[in-house]
N, C-alpha and C positions, 0 to 999 in steps of 0.2 A: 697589755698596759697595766700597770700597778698601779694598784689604789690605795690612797691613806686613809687608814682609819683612822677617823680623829674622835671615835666612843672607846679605844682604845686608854685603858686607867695604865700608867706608870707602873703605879704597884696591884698586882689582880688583888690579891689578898683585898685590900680594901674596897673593893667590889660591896657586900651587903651595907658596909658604914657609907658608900653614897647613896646607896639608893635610900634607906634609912634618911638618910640631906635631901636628896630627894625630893620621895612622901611630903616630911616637913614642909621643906619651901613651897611645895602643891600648896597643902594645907593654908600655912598663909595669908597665902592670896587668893584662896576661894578656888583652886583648882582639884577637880577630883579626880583621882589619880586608880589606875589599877595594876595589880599585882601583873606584870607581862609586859602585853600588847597596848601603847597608847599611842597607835597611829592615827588615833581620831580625833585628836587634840587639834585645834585653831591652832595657825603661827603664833598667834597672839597670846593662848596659852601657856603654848612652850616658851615662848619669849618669857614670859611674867615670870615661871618658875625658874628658867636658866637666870633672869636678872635678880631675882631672888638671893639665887644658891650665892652669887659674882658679892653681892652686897654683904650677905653674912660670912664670905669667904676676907672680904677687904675688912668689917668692923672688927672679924677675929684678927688680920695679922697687926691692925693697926693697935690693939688690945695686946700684943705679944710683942710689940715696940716699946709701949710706955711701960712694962714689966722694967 
């Protein structure tokens, strides 16, 4: 059976500038983050940082609209 990976980046190259997005979005919201393994993260964590990275990813393109 084939599985999707969906942590799978488009372009690899950009690999360290997300995690970099990341960090940040952690930071944020009070989320402390480590260099690796964070399998120990609450749903609710990972949620806040994924909702995070989703929010500054929408104010950036809606910012490269009104350009």
């Amino acid at each position: 059976m084939s599985r999707n990976n969906s942590n799978k980046l488009s372009v690899p190259k950009a690999k360290d500038a997300m995690n970099r997005f990341k960090m940040e979005a952690a930071s944020e919201v009070g989320v402390s983050l480590n260099q690796g393994y964070n399998g120990d993260l609450t749903s609710r964590q990972a949620g806040s940082i994924g909702g995070q990275m989703v929010k500054k990813m929408i104010q950036a393109y809606e910012e490269s609209l009104s350009k």
